[in-house]
KEKOLFI-410853 format. One record per residue: residue number from 1; x negated, y, z of N, C-alpha, C, O, CB in turn; residue in one letter. Coordinates in nm, 3 decimals. Each point is the difference from the previous one (the first is absolute). Glycine has a CB too. Layout:
KOLZA   pos        nx        ny        nz       cax       cay       caz        cx        cy        cz        ox        oy        oz       cbx       cby       cbz   code
KOLZA   NUM         X         Y         Z         X         Y         Z         X         Y         Z         X         Y         Z         X         Y         Z      A
...
***
This chain:
KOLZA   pos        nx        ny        nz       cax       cay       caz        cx        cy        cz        ox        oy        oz       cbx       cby       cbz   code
KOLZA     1    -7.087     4.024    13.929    -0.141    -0.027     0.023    -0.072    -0.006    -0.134     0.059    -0.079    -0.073    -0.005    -0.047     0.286      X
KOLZA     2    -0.140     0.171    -0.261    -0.103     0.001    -0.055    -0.112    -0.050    -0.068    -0.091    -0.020     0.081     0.189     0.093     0.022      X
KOLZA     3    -0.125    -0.096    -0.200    -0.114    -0.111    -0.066    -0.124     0.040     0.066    -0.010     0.122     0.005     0.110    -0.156    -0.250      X
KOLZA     4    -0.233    -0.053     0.316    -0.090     0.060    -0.002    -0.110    -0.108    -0.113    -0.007    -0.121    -0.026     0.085     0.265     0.295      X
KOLZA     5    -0.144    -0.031    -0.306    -0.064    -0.002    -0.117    -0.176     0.012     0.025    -0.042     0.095     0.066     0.285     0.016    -0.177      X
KOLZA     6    -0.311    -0.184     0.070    -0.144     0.030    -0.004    -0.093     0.059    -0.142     0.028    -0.031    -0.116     0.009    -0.161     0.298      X
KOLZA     7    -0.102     0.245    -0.158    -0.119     0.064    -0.101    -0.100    -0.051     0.060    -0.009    -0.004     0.122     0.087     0.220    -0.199      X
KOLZA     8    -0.209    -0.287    -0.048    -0.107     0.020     0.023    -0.086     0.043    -0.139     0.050     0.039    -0.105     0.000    -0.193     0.315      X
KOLZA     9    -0.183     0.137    -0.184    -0.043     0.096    -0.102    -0.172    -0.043    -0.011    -0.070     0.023     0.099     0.279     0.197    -0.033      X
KOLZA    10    -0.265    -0.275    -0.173    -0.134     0.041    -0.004    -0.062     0.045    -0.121     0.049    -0.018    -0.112    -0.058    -0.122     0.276      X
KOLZA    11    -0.107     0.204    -0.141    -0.041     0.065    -0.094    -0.039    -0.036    -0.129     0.027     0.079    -0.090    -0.058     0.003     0.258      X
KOLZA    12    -0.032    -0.197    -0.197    -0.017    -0.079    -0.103     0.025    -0.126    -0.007     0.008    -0.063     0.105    -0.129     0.197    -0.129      X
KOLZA    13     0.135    -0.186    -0.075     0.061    -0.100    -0.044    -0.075    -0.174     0.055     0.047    -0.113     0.018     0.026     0.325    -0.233      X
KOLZA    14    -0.217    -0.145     0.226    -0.104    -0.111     0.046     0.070    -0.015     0.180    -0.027    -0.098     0.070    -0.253     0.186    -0.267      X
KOLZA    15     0.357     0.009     0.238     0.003    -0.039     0.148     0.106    -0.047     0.023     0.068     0.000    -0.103    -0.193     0.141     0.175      X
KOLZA    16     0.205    -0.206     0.063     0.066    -0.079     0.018     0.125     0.097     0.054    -0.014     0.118     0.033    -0.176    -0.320    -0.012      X
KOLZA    17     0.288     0.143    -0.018     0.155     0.065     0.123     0.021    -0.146     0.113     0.078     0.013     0.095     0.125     0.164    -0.338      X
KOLZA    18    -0.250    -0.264     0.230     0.033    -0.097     0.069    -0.015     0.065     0.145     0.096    -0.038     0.067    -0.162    -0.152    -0.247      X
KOLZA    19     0.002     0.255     0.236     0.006     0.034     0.184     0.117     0.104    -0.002     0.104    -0.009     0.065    -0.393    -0.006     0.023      X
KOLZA    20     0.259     0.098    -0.161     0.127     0.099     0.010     0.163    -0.101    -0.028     0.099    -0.002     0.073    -0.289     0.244    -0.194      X
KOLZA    21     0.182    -0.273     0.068     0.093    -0.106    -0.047     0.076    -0.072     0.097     0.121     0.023     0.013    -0.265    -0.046    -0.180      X
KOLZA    22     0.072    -0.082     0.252    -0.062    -0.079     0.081     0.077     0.097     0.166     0.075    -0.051     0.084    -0.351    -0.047    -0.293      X
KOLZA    23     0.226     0.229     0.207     0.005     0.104     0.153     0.122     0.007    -0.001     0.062    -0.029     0.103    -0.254     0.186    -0.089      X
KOLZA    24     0.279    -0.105    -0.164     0.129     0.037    -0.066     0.131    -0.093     0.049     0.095     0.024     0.074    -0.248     0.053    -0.284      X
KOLZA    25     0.125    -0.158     0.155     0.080    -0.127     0.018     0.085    -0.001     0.105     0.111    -0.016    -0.051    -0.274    -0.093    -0.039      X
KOLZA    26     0.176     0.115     0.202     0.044    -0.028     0.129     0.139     0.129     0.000     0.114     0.003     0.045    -0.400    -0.112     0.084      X
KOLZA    27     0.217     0.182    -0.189     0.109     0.101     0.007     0.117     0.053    -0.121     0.105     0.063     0.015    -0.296    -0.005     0.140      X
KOLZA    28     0.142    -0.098    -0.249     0.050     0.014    -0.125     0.170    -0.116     0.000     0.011    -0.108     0.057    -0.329     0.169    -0.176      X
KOLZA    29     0.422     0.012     0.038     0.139    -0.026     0.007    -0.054    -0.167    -0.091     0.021    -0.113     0.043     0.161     0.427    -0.041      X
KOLZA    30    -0.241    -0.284    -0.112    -0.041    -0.113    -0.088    -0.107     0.037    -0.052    -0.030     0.120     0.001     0.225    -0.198    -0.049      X
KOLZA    31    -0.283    -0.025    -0.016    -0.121    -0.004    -0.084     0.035     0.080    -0.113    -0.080     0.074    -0.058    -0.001    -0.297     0.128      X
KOLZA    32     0.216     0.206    -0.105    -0.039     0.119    -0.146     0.052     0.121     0.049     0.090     0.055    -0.064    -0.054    -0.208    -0.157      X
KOLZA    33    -0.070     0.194     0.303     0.064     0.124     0.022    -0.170     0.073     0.033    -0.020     0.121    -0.007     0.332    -0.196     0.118      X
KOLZA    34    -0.409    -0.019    -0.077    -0.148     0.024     0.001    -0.061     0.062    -0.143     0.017    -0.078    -0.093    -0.026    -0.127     0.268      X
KOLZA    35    -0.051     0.315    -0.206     0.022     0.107    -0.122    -0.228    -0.018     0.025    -0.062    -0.019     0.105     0.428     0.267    -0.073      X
KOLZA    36    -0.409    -0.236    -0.148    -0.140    -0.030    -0.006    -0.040     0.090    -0.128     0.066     0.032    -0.099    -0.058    -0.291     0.211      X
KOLZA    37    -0.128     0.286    -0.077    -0.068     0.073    -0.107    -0.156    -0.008    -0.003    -0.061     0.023     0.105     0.257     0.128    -0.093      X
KOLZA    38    -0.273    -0.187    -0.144    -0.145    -0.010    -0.015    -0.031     0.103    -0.061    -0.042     0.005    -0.116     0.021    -0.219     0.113      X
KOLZA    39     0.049     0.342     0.109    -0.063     0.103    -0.090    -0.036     0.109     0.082    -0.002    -0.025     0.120     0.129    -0.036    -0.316      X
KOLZA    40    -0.164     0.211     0.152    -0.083     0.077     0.059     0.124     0.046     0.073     0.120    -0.005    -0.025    -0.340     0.055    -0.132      X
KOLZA    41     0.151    -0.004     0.251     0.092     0.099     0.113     0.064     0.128    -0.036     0.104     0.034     0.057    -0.254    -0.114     0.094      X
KOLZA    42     0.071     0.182    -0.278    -0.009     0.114    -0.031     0.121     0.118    -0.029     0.004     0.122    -0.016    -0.193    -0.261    -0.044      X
KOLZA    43     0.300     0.004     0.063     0.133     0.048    -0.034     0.078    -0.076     0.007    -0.034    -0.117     0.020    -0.024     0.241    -0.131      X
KOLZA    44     0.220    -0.082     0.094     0.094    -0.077     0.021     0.048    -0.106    -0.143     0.096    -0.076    -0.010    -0.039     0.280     0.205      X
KOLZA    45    -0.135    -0.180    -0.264     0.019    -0.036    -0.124    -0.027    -0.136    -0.013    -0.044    -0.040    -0.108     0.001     0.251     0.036      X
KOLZA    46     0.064    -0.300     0.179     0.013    -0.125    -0.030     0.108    -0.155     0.033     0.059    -0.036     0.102    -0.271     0.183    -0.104      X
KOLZA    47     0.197    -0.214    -0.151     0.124    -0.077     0.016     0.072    -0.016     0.115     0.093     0.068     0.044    -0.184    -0.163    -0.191      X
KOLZA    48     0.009    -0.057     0.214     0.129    -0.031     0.174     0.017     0.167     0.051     0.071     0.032    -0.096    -0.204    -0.328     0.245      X
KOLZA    49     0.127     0.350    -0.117    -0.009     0.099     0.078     0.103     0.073    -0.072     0.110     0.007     0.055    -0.349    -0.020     0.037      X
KOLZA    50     0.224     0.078    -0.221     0.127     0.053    -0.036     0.131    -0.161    -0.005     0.118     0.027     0.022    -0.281     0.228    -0.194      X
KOLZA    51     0.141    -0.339     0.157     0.048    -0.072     0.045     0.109    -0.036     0.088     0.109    -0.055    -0.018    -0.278     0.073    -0.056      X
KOLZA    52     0.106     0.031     0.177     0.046    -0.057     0.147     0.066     0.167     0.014     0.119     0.022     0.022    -0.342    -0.259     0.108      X
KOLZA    53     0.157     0.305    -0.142     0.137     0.150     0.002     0.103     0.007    -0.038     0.082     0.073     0.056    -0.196     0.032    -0.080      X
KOLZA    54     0.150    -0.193    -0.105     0.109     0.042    -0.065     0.135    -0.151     0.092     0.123    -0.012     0.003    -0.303     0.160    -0.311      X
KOLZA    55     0.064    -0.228     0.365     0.062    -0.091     0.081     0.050     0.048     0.095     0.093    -0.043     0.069    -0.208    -0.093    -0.125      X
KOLZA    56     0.059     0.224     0.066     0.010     0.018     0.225     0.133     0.105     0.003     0.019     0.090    -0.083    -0.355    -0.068     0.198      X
KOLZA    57     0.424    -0.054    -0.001     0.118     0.089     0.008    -0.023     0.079     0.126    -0.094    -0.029     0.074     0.258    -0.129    -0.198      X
KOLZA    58    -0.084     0.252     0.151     0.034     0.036     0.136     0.015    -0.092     0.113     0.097    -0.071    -0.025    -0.004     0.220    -0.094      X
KOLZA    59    -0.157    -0.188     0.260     0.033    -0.064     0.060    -0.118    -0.140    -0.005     0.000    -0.096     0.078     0.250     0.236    -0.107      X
KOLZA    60    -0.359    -0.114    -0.103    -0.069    -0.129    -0.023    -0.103     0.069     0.106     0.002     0.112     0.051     0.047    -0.235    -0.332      X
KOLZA    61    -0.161    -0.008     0.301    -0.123     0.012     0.063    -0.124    -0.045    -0.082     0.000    -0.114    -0.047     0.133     0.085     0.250      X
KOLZA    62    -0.228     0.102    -0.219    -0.102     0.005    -0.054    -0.175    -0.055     0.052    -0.072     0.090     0.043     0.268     0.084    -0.116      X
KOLZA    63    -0.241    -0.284     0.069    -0.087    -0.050     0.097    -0.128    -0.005    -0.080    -0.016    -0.066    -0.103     0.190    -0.069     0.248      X
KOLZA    64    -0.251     0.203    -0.093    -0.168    -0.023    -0.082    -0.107    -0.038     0.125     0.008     0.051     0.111     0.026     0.169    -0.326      X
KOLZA    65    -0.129    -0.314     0.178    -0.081    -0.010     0.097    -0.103     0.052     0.029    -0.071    -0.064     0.077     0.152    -0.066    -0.098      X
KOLZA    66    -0.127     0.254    -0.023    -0.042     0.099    -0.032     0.035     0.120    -0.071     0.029    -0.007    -0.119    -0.126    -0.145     0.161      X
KOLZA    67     0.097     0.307     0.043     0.081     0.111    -0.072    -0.119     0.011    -0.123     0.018    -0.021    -0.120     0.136     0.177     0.350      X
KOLZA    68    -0.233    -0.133    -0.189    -0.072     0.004    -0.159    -0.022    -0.089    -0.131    -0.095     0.011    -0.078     0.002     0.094     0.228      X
KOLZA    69     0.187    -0.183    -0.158     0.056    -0.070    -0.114     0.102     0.088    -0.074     0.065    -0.025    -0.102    -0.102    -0.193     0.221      X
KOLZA    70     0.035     0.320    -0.046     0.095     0.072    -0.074    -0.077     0.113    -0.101     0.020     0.000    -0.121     0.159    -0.044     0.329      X
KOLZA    71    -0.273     0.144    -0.138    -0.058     0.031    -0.098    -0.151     0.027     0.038    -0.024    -0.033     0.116     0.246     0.107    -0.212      X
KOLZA    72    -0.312    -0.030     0.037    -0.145     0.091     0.019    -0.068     0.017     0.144    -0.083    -0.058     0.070     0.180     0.199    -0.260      X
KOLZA    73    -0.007    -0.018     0.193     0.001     0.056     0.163     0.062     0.059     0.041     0.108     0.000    -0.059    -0.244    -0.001     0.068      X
KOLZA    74     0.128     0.095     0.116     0.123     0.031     0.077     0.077     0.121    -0.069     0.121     0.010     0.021    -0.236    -0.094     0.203      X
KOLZA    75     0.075     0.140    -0.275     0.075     0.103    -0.053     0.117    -0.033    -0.101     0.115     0.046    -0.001    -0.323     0.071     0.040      X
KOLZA    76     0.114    -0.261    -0.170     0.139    -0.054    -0.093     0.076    -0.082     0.082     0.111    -0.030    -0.044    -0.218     0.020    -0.178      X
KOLZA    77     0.064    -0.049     0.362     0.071    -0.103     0.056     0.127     0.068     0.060     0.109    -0.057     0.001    -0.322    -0.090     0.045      X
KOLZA    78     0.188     0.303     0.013     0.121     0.037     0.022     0.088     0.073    -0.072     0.094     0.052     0.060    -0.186    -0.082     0.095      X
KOLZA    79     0.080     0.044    -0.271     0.014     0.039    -0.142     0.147    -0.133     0.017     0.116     0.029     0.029    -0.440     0.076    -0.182      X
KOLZA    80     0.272    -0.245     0.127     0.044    -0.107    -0.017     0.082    -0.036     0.092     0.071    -0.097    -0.022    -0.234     0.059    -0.089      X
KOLZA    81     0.172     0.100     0.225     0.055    -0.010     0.149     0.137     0.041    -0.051     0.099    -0.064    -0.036    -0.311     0.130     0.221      X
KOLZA    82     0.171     0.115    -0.172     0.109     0.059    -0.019     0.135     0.009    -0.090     0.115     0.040     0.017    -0.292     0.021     0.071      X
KOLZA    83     0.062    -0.153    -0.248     0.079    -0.013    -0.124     0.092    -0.134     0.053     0.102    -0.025    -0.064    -0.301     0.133    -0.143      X
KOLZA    84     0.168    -0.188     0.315     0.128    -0.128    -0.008     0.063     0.041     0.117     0.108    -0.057     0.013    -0.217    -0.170    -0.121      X
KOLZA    85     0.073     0.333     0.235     0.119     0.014     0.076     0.103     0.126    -0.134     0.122    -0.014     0.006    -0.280    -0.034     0.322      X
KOLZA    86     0.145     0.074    -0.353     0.070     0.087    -0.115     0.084    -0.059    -0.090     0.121     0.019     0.014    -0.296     0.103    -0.008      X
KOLZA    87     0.130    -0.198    -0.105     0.029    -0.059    -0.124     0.077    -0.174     0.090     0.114    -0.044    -0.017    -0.372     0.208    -0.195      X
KOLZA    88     0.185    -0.205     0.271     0.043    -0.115     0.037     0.101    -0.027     0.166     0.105    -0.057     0.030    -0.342     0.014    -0.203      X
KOLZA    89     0.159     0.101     0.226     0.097    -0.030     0.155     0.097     0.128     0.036     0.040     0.005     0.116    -0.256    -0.153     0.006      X
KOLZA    90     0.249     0.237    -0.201     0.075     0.090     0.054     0.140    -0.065    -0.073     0.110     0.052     0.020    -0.301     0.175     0.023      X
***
């Protein structure tokens, strides 16, 4: 069985993760396994997030409370889709 793991994400630093945080919780294996980032969406190029990839194994679960915490819009979001069933869950 499997770690499951949360991401959340906001855009600047003035805003909060506490609801995402907060939604997360219930499902997450542990609190530190909860991966956060105060930064732009625009790419994958950020800390928790590369983070939590190099965490996550085959077999883990991945929980966001919103898909667009992941990136922009739909086109990088499935960009981002495809790069963790690939790199991460296969």
């Amino acid at each position: 069985m499997g770690i499951n793991f949360g991401y959340t994400r906001v855009s600047t630093k003035e805003q909060h993760l506490d609801r995402q945080y907060e939604a997360l919780k219930p499902y997450v294996t542990n609190d530190k396994y909860i991966y956060s980032d105060k930064a732009s969406g625009k790419d994958m190029e950020r800390e928790g997030f590369q983070n939590m990839l190099k965490a996550m194994r085959k077999g883990d679960t991945l929980y966001i409370k919103s898909v667009d915490r992941l990136g922009r819009n739909k086109e990088q979001i499935k960009q981002y889709l495809q790069y963790l069933r690939m790199k991460v869950f296969v």
